[in-house]
Legacy VTK file of the C-alpha trace (Angstrom):
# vtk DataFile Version 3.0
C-alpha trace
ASCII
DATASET POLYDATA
POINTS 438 float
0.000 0.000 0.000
1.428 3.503 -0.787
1.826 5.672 2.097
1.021 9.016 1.081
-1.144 9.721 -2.361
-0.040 13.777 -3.316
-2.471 15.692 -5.944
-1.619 18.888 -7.688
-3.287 18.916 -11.233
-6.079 20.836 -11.947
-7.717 17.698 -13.181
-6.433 14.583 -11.557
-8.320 11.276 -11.835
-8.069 7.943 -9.907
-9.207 5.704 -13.055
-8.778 2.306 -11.368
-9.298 0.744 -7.548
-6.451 2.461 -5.189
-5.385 1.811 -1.974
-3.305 4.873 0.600
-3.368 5.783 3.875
-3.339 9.458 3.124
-4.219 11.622 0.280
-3.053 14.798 0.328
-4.896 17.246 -2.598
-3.007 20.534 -3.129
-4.894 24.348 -3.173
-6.593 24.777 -6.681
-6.450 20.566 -7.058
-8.822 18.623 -8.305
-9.169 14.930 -8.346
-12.276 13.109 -9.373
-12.823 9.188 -8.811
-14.041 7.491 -12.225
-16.655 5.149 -12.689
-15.823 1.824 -11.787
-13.125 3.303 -8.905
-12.948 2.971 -5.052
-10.327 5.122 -3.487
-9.826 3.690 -0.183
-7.786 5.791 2.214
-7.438 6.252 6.360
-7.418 9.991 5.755
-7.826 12.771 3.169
-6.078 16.132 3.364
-7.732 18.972 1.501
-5.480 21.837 1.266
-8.255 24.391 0.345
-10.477 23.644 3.698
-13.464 22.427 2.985
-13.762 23.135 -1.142
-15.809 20.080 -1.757
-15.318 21.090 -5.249
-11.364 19.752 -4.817
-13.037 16.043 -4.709
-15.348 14.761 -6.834
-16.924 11.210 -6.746
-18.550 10.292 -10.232
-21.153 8.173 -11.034
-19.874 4.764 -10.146
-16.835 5.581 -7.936
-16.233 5.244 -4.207
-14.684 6.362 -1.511
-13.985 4.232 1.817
-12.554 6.707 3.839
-12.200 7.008 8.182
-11.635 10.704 8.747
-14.016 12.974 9.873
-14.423 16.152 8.213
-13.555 15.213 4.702
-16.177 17.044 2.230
-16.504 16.217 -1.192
-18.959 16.496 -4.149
-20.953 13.034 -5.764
-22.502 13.266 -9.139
-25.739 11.229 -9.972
-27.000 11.109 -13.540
-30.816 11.525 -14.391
-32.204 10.778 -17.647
-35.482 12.737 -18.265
-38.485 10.958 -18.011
-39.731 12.274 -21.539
-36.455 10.398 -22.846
-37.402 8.771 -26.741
-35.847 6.052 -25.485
-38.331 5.329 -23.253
-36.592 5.279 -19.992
-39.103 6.108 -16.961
-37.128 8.325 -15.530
-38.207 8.050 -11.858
-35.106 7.083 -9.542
-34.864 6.176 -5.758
-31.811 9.029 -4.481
-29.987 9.451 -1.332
-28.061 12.389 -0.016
-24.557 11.032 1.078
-23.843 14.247 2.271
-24.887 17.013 5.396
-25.709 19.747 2.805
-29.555 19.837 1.863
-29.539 21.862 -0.713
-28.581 19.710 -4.227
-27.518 21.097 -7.425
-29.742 20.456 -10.317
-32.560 19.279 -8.280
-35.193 21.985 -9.187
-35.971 22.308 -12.977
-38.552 24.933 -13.025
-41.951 23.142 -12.513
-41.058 19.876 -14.370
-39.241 17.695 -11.739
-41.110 15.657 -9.380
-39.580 14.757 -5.887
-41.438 12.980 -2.871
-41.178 11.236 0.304
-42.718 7.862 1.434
-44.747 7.229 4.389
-46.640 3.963 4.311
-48.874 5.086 7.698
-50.302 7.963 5.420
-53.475 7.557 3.653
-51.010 9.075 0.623
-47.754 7.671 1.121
-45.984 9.557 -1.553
-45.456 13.128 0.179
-45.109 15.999 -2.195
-41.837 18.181 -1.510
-42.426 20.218 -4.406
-43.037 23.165 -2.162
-39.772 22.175 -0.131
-37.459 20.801 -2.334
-34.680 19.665 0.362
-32.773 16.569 0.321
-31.117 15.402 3.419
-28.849 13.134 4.611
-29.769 10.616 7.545
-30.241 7.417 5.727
-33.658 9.112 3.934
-34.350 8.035 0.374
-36.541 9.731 -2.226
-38.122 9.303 -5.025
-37.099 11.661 -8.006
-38.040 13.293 -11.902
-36.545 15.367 -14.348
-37.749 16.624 -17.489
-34.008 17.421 -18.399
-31.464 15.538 -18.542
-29.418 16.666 -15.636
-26.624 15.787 -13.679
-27.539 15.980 -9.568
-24.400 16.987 -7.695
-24.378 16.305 -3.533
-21.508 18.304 -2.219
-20.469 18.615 1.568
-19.425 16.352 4.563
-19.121 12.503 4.642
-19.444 10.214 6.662
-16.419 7.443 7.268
-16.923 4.317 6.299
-18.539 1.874 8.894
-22.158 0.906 10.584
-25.261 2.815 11.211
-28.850 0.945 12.396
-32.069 2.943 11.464
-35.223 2.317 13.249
-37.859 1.307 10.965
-41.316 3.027 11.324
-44.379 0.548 11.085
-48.157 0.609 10.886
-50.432 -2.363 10.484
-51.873 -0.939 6.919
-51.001 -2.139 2.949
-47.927 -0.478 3.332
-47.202 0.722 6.679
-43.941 -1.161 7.028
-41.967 -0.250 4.251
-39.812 2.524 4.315
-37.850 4.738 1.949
-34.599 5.034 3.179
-31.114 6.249 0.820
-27.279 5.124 1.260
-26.133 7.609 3.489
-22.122 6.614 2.948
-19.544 7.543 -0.215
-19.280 3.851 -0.998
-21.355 0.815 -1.850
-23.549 -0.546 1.276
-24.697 -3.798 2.734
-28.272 -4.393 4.181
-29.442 -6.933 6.826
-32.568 -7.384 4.990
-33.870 -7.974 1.739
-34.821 -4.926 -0.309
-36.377 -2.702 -3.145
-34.075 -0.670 -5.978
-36.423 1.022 -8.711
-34.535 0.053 -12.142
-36.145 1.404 -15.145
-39.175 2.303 -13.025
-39.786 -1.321 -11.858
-39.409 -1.898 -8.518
-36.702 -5.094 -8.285
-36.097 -6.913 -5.153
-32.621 -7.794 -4.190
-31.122 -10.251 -1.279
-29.974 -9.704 1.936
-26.213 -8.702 1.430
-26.284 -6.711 -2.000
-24.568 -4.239 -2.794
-26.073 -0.890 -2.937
-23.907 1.959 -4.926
-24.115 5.919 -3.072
-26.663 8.257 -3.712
-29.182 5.314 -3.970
-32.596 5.138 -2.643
-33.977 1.520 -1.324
-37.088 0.556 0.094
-36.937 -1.969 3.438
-40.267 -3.464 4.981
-40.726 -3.400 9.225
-43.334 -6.316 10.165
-43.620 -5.497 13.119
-42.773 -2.207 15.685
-39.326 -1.249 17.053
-37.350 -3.056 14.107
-34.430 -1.727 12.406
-31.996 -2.066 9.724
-28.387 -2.504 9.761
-26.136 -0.529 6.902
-22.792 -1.355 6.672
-20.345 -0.310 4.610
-18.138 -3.876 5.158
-18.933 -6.132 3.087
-20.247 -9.779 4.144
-17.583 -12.173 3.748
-19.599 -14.867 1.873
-22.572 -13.879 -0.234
-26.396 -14.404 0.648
-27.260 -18.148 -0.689
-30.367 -17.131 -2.441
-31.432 -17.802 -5.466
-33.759 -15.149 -7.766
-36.755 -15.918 -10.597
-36.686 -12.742 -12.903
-39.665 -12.418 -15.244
-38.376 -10.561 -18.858
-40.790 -9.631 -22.035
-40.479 -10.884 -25.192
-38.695 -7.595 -25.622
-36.103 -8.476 -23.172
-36.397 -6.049 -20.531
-36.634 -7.129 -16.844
-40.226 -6.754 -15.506
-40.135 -8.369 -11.937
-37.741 -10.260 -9.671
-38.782 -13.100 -6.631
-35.989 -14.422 -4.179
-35.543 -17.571 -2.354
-32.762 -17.184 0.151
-31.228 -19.697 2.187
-29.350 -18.317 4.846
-32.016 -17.119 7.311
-32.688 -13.632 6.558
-36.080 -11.943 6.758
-38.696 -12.224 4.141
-40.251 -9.322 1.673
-43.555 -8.642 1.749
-44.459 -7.961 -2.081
-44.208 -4.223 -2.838
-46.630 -3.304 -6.195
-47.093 0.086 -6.949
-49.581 -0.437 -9.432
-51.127 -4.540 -9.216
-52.098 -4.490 -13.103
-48.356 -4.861 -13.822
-46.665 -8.290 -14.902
-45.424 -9.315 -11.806
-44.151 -12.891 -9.809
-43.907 -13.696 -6.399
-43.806 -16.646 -3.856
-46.184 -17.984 -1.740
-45.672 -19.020 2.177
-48.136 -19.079 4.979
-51.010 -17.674 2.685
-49.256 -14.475 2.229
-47.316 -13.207 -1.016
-43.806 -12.288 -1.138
-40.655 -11.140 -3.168
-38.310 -12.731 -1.078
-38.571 -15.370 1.453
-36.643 -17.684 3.692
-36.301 -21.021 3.827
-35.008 -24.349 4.374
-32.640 -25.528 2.043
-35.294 -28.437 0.678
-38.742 -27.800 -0.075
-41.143 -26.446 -2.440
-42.992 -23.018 -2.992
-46.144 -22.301 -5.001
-44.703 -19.411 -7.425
-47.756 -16.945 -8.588
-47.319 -15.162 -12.326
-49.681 -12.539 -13.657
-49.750 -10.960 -17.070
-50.395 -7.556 -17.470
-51.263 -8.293 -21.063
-51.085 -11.718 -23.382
-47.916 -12.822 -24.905
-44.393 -14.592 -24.564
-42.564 -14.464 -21.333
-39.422 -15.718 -19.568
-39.179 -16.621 -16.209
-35.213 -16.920 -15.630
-32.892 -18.687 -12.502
-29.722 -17.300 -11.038
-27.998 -19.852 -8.834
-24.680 -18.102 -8.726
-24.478 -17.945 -5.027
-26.041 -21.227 -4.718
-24.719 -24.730 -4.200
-27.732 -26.522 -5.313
-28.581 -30.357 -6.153
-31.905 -29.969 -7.573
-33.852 -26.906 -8.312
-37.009 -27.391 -10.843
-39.454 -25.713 -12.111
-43.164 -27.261 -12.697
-45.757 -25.190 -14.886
-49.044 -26.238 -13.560
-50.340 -25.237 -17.056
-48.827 -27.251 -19.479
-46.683 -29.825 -17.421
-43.695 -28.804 -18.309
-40.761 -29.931 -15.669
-37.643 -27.665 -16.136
-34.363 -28.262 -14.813
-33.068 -24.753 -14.026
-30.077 -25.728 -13.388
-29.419 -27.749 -16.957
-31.223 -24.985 -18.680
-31.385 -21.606 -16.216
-34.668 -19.965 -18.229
-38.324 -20.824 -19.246
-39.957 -19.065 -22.278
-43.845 -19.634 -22.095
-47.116 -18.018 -23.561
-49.097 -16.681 -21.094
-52.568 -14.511 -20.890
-54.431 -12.304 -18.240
-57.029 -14.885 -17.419
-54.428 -17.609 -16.355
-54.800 -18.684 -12.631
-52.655 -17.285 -10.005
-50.321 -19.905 -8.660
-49.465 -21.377 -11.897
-46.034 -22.438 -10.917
-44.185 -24.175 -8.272
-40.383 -24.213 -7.474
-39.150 -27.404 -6.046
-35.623 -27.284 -4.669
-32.961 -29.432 -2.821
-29.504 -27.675 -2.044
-28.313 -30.947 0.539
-29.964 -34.161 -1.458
-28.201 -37.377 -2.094
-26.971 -37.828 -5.411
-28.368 -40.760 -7.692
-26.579 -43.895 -6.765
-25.105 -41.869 -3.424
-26.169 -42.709 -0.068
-25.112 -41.840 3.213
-24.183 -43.375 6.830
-28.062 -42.578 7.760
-29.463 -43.057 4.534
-31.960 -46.612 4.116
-33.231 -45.803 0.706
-31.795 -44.307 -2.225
-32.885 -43.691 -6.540
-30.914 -45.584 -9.110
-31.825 -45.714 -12.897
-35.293 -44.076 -11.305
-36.184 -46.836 -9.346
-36.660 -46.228 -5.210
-34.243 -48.980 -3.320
-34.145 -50.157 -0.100
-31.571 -52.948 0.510
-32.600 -53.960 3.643
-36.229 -53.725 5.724
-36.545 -55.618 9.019
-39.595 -57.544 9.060
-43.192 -56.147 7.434
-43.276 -52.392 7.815
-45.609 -49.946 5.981
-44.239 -47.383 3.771
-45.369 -44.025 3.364
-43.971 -41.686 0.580
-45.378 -37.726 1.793
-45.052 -34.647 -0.872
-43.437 -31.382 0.276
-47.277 -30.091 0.919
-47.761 -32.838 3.310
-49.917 -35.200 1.076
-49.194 -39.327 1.277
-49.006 -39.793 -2.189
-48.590 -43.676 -1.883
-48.810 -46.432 0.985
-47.581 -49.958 1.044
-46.741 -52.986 3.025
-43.104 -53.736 2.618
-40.996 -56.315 3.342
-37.237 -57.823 2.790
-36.045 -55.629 -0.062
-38.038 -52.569 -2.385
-36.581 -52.078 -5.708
-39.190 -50.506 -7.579
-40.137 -47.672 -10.627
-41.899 -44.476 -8.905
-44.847 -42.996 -10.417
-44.496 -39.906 -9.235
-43.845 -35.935 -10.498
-40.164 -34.847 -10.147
-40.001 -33.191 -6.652
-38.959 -33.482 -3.540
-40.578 -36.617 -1.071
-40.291 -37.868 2.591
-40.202 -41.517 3.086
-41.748 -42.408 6.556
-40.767 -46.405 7.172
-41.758 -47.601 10.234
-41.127 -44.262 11.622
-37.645 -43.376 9.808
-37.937 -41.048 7.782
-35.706 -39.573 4.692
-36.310 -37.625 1.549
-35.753 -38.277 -1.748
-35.556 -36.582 -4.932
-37.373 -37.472 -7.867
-35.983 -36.425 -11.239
LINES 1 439
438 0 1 2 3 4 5 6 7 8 9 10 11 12 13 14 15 16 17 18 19 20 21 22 23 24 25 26 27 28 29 30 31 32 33 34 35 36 37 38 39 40 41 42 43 44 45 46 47 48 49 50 51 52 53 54 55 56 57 58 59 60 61 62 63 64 65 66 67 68 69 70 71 72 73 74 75 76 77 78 79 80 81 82 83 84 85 86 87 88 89 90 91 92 93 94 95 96 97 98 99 100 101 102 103 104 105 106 107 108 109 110 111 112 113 114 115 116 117 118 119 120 121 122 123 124 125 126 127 128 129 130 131 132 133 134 135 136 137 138 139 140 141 142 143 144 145 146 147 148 149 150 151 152 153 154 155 156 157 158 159 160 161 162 163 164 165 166 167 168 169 170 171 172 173 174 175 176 177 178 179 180 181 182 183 184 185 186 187 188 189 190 191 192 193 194 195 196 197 198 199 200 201 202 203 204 205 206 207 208 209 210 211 212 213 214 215 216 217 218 219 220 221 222 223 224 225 226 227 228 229 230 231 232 233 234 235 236 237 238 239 240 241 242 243 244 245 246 247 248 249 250 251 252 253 254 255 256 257 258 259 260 261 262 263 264 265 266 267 268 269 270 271 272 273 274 275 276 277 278 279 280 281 282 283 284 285 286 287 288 289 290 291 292 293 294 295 296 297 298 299 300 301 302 303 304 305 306 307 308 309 310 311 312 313 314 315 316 317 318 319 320 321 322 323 324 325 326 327 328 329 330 331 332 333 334 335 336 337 338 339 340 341 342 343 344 345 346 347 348 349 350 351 352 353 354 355 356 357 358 359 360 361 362 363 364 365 366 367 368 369 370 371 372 373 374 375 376 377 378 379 380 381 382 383 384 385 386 387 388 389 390 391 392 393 394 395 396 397 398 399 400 401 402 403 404 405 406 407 408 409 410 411 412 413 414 415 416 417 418 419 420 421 422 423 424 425 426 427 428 429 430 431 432 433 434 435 436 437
């Protein structure tokens, strides 16, 4: 690591990820951090006192720094929302700053910025008449009909930890709240969460990075809960893995999460219900993300905002899964995600809710494996069991708790199943083990 980083140019630029423990940045010095940079640094010298000017963060850099008092300016690009490309032009911000006042927020008449509060019988707050964005770990929700480049300038914060107390009210959308990255560099979240990307509202695991000046929504289920930001990232990632719905067109529309690692769930967040959107099913309530064992199944719910061609799509890339399928109530189809990661199907506004189902196994025994505790096992698709003292009556159980077959067994069991691929429990005699049927 270099000791001591020394800036004099009018127009310096750290370009790639850079490691000191002190930057010093001369009178009339400027040095911005590039997209795609972290500068990360113990302290930061600015020789004209408190010029945030002298230190600029762009889009897409970072800075992990520890000092107090270090000021600097972040820039945050906004595409209008009258753009011919057709982006929506509605983004979740965050002040990572103590100054309020933001350059390039007001744009006349044509900009729209709010506040959330899911107790109010409005939730989106008008600040139209107040246009101030602050700091303390408060998100909003922001238009332009320019295309204009936000700038945040003033103190930061050093890297590290904050908690925030959630507010909560027992109403449609009384426990989510809007909250912002209040740090120069990329955060970590205790709980699953919202980002607004190309004015659909995505969820994203426990444990994702979230870049500065970023707005993110979090849900409270109950009172006096909080979330945890940290700028450290976790030292393995969330095992979760996500369903992402895409158009014909390509673009993503919706994203559900399964995670694995105990984390909270997320209560499905739909801003307007017409929209395509997918989400999981667990205690008769409808999520975005949930928890849960690493074996099991969950009814997976799909609705079309209009007729056509879909895609439902599986990342497993923080996942060490055996057997993750998915069934299509519909047709019958049985996909492997994990041979072939995406589904492409035709579906139409009338089709019934729960249309899908996810069966997964991250722990099962491999065909032909068994293990010290292991009495039955699948080879070449049949069920086998070696070895069964006496008569005993076996029960085979689905993942919803249905016996799907019972039978008297005795000696040895070397039989075809005929049953769907999914996940079982075999209850002999009172042992019990599951199996996986391909």
């Amino acid at each position: 690591m270099t000791n001591v980083l020394g800036f004099g140019g009018a127009d310096e630029h750290i370009t790639a990820n850079t490691s000191a423990t002190n930057v010093v940045i001369a009178k009339n010095a400027k040095l911005t951090i590039d997209d795609d940079a972290t500068l990360n640094v113990e302290g930061i010298c600015l020789s004209a006192s408190h010029d945030a000017a002298q230190l600029v963060i762009a889009e897409g850099g970072q800075l992990v720094h520890h000092n107090e008092g270090t000021v600097a300016t972040f820039q945050k690009r906004i595409t209008a929302y009258n753009d011919p490309q057709g982006n929506d032009g509605y983004y979740l911000i965050a002040n990572p700053t103590d100054n309020e006042t933001v350059a390039n927020l007001v744009n006349e008449d044509d900009y729209d910025l709010y506040t959330f509060d899911g107790a109010a019988d409005l939730e989106w707050i008008n600040m139209k008449s107040s246009p101030v964005v602050a700091n303390d770990g408060i998100g909003y929700l922001y238009a332009n009909s320019s295309n204009v480049t936000l700038g945040f300038a003033g103190e930061i914060i050093p890297a590290g930890s904050t908690d925030i107390n959630l507010n909560y009210a027992n109403k449609e959308f009384g426990g989510f709240n809007l909250l912002g990255n209040p740090y120069a560099c990329n955060v970590y979240l205790d709980k699953p969460a919202y980002l607004l990307d190309g004015g659909e509202y995505l969820s994203i695991a426990a444990n994702t990075a979230i870049a500065p000046c970023e707005g993110f929504f979090v849900e409270a289920t109950a009172a006096n809960q909080s979330v945890t930001i940290s700028t450290t990232a976790p030292e393995a990632p969330t095992s979760a893995l996500s369903l992402t719905v895409s158009q014909n067109r390509g673009n993503v529309i919706d994203r559900a999460i399964v995670s694995f690692d105990g984390s909270s769930n997320l209560h499905k967040f739909m801003t307007n219900p017409a929209h395509t959107n997918i989400s999981l099913a667990k205690g008769g309530e409808t999520f975005a993300a949930v928890s849960t064992e690493a074996e099991g199944e969950i009814p997976v719910s799909f609705k079309a905002e209009k007729n056509g061609s879909y895609t439902i799509t599986v990342n497993t890339e923080n996942v060490n899964a055996h057997y993750i399928h998915l069934i299509d109530n519909k047709t019958g189809m049985d996909v492997d995600l994990l041979a072939t990661p995406s589904y492409t199907f035709n579906a139409s506004t009338s089709d019934y809710a729960y249309r899908f189902k996810l069966v997964f196994s991250m722990t099962g025994v491999e065909e032909n494996e068994s293990n010290a505790n292991s009495y039955a096992y699948i080879s070449n698709g049949n069920l086998v069991i070696d070895h069964i003292e006496g008569e005993a009556t076996m029960q085979i159980v689905d993942m919803l708790g249905r016996v799907v077959s019972t039978e008297i067994v005795s000696g040895s069991y070397n039989k075809a199943l005929n049953l769907k691929a999914g996940l079982y429990i075999i209850n002999l005699n009172g042992m019990t083990q599951k199996i996986v049927v391909k």
